[in-house]
N, CA, C and O of each residue as an XYZ file, in Angstrom:
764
protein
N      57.977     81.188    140.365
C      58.563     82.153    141.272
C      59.889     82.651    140.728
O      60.073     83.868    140.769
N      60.810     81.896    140.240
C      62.048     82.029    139.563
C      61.868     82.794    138.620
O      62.555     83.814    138.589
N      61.027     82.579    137.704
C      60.824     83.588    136.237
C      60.309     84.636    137.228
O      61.153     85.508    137.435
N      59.181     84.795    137.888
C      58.890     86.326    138.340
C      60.275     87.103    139.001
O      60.475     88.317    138.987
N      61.000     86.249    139.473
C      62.711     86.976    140.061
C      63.299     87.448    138.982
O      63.819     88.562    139.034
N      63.319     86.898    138.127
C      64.005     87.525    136.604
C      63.509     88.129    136.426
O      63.753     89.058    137.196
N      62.641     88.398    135.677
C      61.821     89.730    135.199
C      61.737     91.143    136.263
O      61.756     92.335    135.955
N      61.647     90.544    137.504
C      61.841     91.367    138.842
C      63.190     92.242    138.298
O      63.166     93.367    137.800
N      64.211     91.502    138.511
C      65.726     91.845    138.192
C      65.825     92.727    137.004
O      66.505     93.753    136.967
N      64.979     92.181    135.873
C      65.278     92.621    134.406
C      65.663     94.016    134.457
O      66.576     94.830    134.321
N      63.716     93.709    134.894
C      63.053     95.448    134.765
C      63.722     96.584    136.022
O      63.613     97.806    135.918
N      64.382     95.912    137.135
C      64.954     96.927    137.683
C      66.476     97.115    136.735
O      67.013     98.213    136.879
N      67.016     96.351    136.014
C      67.985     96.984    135.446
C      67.841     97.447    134.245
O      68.877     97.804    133.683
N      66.915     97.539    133.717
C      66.391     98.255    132.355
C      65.939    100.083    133.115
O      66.112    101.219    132.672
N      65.420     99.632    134.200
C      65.332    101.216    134.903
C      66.007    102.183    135.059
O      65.781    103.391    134.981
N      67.160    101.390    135.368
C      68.471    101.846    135.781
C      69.492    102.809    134.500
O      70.274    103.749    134.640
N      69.138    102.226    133.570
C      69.512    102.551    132.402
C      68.990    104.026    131.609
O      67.839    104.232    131.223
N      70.193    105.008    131.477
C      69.976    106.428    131.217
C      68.845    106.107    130.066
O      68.734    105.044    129.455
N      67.742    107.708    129.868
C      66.794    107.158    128.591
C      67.589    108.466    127.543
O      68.350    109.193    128.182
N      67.502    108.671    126.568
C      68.096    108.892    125.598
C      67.209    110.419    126.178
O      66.152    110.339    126.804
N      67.951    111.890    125.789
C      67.874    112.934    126.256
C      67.336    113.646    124.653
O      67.781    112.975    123.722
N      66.748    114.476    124.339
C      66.569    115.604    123.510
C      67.718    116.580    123.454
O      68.111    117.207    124.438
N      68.272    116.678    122.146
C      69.249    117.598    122.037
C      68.818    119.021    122.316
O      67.726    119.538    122.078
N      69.712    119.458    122.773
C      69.374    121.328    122.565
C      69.989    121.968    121.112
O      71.216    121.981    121.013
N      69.306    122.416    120.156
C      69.668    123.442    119.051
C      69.198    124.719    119.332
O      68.046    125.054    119.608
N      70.127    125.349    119.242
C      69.803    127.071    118.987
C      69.729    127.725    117.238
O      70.133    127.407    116.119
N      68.990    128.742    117.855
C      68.219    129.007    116.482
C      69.549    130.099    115.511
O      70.435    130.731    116.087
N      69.356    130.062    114.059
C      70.805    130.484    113.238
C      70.006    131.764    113.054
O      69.235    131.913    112.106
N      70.275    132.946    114.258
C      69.555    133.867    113.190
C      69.516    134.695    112.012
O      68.632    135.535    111.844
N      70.602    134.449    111.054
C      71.013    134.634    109.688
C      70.010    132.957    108.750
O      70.435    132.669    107.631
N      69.051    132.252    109.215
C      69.060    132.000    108.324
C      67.356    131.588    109.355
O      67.030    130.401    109.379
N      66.494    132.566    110.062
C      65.399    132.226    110.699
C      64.776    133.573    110.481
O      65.431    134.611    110.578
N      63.132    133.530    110.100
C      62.879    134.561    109.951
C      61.410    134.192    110.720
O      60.847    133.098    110.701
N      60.961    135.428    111.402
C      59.323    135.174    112.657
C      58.569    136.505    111.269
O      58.960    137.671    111.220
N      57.516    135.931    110.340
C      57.042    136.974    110.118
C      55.503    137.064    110.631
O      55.133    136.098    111.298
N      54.483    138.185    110.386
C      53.426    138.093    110.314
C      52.952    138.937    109.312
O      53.640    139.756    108.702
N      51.369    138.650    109.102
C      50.045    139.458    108.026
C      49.294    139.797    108.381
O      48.852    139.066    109.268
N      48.471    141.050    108.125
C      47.583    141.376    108.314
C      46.589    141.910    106.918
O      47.190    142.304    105.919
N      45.457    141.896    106.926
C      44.650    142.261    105.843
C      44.269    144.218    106.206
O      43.761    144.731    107.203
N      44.532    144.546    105.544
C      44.510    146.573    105.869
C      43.464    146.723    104.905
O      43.535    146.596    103.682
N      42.346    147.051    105.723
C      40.984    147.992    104.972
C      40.648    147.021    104.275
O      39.445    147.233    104.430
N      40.673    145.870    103.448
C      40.685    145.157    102.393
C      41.419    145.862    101.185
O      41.315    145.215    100.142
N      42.095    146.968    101.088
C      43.246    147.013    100.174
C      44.349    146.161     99.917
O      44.878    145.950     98.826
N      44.723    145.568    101.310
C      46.567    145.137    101.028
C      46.437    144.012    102.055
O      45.849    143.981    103.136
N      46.970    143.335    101.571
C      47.747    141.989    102.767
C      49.292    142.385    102.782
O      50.146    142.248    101.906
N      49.368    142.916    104.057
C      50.647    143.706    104.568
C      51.646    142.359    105.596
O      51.149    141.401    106.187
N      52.783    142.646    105.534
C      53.814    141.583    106.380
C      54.694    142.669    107.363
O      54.821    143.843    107.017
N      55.006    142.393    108.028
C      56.439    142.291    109.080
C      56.880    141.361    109.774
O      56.224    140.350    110.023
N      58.242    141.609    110.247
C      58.636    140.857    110.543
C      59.461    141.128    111.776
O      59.648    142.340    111.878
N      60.190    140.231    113.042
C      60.791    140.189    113.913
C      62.849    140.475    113.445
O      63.490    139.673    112.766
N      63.332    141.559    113.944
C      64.579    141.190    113.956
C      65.425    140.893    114.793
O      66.647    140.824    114.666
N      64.707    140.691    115.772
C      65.199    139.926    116.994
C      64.451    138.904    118.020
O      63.297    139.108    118.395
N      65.351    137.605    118.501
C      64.271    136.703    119.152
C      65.895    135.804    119.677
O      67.001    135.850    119.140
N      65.438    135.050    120.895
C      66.276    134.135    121.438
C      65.638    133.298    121.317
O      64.514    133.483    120.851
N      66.161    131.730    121.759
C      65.369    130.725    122.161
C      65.816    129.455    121.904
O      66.836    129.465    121.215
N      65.430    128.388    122.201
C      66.268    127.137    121.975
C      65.114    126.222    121.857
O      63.965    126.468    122.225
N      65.643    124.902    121.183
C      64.711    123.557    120.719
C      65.445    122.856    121.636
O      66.598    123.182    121.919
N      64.721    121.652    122.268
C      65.204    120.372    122.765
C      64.649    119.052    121.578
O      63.571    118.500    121.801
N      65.275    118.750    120.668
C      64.667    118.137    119.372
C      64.965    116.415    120.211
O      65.737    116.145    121.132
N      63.906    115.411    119.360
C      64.535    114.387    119.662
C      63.889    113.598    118.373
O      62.977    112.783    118.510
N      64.530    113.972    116.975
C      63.945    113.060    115.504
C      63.458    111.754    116.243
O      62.230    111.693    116.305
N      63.982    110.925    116.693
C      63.186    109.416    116.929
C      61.903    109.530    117.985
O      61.147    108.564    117.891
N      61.584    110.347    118.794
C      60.120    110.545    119.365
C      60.006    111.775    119.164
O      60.190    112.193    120.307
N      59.834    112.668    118.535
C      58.792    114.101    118.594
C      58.495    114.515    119.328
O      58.936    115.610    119.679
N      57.522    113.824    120.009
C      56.794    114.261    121.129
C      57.783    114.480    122.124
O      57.566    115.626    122.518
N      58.700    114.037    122.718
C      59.903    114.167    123.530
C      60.622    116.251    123.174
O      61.361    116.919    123.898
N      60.234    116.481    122.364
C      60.893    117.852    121.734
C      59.993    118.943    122.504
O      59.018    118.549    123.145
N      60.294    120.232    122.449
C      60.265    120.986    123.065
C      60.584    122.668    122.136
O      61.345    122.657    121.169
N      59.983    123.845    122.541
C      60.579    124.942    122.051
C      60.276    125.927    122.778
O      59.104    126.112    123.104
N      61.261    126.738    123.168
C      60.710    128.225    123.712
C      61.557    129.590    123.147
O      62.744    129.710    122.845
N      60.428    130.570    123.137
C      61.546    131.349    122.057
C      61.212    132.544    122.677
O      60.270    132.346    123.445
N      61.712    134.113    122.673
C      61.319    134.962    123.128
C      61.576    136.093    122.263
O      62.739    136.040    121.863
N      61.020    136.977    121.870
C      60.806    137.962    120.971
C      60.585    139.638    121.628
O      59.639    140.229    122.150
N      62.183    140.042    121.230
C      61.424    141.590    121.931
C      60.751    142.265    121.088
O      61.122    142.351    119.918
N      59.910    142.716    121.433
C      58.590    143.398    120.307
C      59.124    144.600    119.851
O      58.729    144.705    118.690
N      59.980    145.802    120.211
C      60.822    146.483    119.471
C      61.640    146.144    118.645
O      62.479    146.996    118.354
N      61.697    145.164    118.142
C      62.580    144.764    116.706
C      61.580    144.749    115.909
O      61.986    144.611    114.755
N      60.189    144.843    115.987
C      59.357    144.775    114.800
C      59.918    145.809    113.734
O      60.219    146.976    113.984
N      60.013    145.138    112.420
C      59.889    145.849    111.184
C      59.609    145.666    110.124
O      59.960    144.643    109.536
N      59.005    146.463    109.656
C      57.855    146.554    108.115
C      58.687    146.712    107.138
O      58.571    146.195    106.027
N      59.622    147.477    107.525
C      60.395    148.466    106.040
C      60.232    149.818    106.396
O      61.076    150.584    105.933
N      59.385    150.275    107.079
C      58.758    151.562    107.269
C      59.211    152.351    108.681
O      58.392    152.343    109.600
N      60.269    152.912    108.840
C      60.661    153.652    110.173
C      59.048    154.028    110.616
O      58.629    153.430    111.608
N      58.260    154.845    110.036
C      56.970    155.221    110.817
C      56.205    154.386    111.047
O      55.585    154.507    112.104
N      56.020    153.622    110.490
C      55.051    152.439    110.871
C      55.207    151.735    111.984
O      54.323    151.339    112.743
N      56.979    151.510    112.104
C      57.336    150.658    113.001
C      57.116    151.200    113.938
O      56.649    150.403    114.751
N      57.227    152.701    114.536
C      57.056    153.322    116.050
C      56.070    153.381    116.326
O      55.941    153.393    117.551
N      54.651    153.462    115.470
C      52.829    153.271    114.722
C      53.076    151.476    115.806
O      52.412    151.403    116.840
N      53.697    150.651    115.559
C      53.469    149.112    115.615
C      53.969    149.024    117.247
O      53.274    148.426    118.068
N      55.059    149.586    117.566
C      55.589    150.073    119.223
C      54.785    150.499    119.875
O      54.860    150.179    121.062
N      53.702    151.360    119.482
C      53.267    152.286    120.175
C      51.932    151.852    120.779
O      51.271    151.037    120.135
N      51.299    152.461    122.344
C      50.174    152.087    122.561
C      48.728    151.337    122.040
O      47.830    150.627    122.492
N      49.129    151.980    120.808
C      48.070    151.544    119.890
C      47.813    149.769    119.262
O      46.900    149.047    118.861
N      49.452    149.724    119.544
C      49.033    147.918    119.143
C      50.695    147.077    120.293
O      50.465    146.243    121.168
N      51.773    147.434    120.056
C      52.567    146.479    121.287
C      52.426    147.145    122.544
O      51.899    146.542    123.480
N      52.794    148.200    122.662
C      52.899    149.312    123.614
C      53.651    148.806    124.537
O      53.392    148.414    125.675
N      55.236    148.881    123.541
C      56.710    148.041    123.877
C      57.370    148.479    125.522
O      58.157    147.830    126.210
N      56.519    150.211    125.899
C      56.535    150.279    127.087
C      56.568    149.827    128.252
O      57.271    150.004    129.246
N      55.274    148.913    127.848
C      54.856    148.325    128.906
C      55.272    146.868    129.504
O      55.639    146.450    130.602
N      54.972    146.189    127.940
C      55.618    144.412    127.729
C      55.853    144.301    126.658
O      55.086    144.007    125.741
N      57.759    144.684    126.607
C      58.422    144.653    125.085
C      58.191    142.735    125.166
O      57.843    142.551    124.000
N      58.188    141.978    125.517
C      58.537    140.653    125.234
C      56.821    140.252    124.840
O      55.708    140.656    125.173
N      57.620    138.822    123.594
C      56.693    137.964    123.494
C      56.928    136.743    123.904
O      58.062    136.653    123.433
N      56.702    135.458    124.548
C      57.012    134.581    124.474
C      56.340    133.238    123.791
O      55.122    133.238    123.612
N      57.134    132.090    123.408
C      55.783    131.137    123.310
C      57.082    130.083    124.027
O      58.305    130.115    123.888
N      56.210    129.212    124.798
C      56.688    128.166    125.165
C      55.649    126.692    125.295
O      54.589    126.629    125.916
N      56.352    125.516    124.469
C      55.266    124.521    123.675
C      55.096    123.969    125.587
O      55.681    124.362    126.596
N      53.841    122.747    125.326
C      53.576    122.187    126.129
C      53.612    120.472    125.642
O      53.674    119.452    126.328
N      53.550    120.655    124.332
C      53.011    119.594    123.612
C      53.322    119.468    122.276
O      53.051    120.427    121.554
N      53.661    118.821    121.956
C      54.488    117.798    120.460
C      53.856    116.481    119.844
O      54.120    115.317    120.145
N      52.812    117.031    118.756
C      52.317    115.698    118.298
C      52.845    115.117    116.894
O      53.402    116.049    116.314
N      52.883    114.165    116.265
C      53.105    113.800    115.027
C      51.746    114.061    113.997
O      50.662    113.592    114.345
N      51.847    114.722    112.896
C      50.965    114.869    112.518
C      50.911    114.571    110.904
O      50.352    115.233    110.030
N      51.467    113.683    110.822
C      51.523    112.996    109.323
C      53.242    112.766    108.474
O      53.875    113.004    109.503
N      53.955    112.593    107.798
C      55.014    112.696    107.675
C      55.597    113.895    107.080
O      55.268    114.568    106.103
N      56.950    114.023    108.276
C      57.412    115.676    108.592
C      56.714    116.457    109.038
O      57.083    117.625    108.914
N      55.256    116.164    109.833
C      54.433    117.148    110.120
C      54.502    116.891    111.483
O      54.654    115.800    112.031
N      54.318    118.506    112.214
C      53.762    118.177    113.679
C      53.060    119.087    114.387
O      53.536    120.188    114.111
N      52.108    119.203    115.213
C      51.359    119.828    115.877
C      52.122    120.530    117.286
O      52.228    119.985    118.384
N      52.590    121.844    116.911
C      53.567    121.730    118.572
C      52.065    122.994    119.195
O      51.739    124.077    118.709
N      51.498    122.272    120.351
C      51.114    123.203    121.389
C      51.677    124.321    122.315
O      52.665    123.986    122.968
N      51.367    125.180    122.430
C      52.335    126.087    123.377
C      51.338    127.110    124.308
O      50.118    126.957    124.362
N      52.063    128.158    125.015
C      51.363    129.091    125.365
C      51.936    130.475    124.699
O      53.164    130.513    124.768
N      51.490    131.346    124.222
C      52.347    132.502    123.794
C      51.766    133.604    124.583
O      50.598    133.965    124.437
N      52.615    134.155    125.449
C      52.107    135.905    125.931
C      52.821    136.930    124.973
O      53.926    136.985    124.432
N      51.665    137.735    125.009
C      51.999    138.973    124.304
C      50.724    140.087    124.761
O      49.497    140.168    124.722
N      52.026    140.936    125.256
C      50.738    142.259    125.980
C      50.348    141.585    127.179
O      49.128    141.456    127.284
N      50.821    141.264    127.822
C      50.264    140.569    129.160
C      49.699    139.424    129.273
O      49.679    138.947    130.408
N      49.105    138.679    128.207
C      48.307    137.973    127.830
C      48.530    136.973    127.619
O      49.229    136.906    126.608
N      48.181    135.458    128.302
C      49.080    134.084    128.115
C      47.418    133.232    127.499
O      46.370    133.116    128.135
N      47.715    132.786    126.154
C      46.827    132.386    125.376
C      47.129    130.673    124.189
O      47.602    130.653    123.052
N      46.876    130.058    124.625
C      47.185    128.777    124.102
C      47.200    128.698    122.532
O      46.253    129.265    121.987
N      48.081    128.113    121.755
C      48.235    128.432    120.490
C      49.015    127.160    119.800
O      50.088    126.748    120.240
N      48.229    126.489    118.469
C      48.747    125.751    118.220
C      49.506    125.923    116.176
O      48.780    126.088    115.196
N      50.871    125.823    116.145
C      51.348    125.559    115.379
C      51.964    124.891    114.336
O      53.085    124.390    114.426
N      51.160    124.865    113.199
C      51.890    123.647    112.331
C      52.573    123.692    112.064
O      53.003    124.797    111.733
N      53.337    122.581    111.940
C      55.364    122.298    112.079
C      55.485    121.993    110.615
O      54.429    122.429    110.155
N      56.117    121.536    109.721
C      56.665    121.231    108.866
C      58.451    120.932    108.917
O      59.290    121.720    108.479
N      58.657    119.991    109.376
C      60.209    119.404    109.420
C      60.899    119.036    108.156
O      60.971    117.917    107.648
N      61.622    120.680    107.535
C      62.304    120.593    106.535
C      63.155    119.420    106.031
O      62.799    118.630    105.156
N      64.436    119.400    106.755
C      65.533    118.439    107.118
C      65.960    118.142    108.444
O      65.690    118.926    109.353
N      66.690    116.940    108.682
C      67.544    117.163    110.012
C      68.799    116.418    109.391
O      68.904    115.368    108.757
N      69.854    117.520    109.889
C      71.181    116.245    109.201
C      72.434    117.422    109.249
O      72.535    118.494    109.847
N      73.159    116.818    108.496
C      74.683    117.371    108.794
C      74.455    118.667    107.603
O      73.864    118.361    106.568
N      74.923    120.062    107.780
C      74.763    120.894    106.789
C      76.296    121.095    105.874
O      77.437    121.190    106.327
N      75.909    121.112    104.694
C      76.684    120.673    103.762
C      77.849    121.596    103.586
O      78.863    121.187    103.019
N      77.756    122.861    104.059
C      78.990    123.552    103.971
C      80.123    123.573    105.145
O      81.353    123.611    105.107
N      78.986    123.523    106.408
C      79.840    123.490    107.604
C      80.171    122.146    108.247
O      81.313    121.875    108.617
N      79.073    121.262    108.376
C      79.243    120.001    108.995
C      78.698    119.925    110.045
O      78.571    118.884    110.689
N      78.230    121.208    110.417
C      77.250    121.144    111.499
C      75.663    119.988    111.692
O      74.790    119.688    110.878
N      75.831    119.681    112.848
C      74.408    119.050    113.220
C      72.957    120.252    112.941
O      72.651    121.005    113.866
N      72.315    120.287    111.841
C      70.930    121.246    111.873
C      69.930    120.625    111.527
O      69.907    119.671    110.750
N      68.709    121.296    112.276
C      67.553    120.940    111.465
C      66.641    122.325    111.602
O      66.599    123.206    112.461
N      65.965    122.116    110.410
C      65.078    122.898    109.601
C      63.966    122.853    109.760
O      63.615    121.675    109.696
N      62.677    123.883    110.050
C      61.282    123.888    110.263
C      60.914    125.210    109.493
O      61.565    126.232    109.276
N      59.536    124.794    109.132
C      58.874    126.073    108.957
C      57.370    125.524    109.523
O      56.824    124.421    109.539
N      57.066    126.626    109.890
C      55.392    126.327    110.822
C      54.909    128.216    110.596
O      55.450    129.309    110.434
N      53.226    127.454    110.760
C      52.401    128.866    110.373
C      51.219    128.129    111.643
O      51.224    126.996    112.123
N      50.229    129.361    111.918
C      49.387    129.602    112.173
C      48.431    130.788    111.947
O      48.303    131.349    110.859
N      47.645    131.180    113.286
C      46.503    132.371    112.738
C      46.134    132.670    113.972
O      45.641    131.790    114.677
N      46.327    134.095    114.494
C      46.223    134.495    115.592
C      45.158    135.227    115.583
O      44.825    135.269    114.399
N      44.110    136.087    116.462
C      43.363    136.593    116.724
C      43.872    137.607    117.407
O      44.074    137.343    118.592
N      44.228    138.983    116.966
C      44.983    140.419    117.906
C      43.661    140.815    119.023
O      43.787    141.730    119.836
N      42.666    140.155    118.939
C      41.507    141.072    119.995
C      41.896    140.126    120.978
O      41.697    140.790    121.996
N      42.363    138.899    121.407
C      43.044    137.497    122.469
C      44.022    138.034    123.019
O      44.333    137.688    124.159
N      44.662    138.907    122.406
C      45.828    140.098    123.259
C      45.317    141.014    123.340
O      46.147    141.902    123.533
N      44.154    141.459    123.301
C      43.851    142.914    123.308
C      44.815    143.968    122.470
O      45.439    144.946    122.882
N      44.715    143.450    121.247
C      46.274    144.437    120.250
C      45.082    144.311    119.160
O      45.132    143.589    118.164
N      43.753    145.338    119.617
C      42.826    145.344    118.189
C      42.530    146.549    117.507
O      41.568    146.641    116.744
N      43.341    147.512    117.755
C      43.182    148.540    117.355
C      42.524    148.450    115.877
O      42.722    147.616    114.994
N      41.863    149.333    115.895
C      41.334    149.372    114.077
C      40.560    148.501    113.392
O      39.928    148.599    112.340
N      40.785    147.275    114.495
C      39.722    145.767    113.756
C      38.038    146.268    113.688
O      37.607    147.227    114.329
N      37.212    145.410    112.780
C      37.845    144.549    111.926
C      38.285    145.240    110.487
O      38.393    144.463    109.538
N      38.630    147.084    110.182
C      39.165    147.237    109.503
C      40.516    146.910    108.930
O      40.980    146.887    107.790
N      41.006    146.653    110.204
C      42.586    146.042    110.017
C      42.539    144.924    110.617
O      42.209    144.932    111.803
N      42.852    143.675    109.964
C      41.878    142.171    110.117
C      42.418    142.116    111.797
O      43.415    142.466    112.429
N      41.297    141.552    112.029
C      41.410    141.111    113.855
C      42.835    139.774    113.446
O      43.953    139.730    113.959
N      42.290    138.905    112.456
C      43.098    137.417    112.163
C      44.555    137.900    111.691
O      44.632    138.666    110.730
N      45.856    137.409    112.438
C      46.727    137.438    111.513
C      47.510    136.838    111.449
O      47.968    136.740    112.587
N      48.184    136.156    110.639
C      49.026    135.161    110.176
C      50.562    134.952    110.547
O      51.305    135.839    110.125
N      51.017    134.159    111.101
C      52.263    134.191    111.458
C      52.917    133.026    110.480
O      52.148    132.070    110.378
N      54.150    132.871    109.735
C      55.093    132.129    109.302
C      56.505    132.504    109.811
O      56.999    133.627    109.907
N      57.155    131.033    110.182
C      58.223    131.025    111.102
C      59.044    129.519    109.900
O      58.765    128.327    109.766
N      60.511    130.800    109.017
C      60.956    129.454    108.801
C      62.142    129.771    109.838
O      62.295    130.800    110.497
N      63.110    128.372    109.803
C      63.635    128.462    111.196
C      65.264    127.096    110.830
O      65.073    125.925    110.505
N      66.510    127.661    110.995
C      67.366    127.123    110.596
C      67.782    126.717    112.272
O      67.790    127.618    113.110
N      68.035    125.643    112.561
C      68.768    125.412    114.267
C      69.823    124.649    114.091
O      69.913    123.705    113.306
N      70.752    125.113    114.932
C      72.119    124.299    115.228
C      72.345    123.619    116.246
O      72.633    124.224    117.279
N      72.277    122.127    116.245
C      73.256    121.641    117.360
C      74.258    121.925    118.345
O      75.475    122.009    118.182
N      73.213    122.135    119.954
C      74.753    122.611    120.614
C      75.947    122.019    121.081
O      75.671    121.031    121.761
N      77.178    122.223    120.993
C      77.880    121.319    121.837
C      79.129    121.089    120.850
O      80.045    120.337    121.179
């Protein structure tokens, strides 16, 4: 009876005890880039890219799974290089920034997936459209950065989207339905 009182006691004061929190880092956007690909006609594997996006990590290096990301992307920053293309990429025909300039993705889920690797689950809307999507992580570094002293860590993650899942299929499958997203990604420690 005595030992079950202890352990009784233990475990209510082990309860009691704060659990270690996930930091928040915000993303460096001088050193984060959201691109994507597409395959055109089978001539060209074409890229653009995002020049604008908010969003924050809740990281926690000793459990992973504890981490977190949500990021938001206004779809009028898309750019190719190409002033015409880009208002071509705005336009009804594939964001139709009119309507729903934002993209979002926000994870649900954080797995470990081999070393420095991780599986983050999320949902991403784009065009109205909330569609489950999973991204492979690659965890560059985490640590103090050598010029500033700042707390950062480093990712790059890719996947492969399907534009007909947003209804953004204009032209498919001449202009590949599949297209490729790479996200490398510099974050700073807040605080």
């Amino acid at each position: 009876m005595r030992t079950s009182l202890i352990a009784l006691a233990l475990l209510a004061a082990t309860a009691a005890l704060p659990v270690a929190a996930a930091d928040t880092y915000t993303f460096d956007p001088n050193h984060t880039q959201i691109r994507f690909g597409w395959n055109h006609f089978g001539f060209s594997n074409m890229e653009a890219g995002f020049d604008s996006f908010t969003g924050e990590l809740k990281l926690d290096p000793s459990d992973w799974t504890q981490s977190s990301v949500n990021i938001t992307i206004p779809l009028d920053s898309v750019d190719s290089g190409v002033a015409d293309f880009d208002t071509h990429l705005k336009s009804g025909d594939f964001f139709d920034v009119a309507k729903a300039n934002d993209a979002t993705f926000k994870s649900t889920k954080v797995e470990k997936a081999g070393d420095n690797k991780l599986k983050v689950t999320g949902d991403l809307t784009l065009h109205g459209i909330t569609k489950e999507v999973v991204l492979d992580v690659t965890v560059n570094k985490v640590g103090k950065h050598p010029m500033s002293g700042a707390e950062m860590a480093g990712f790059d993650a890719t996947t492969t989207l399907k534009r007909s899942d947003f209804k953004v299929d204009k032209y498919a499958p001449n202009v590949s339905d599949e297209v490729w997203v790479k996200i490398s990604a510099e974050t700073k420690k807040a605080g």
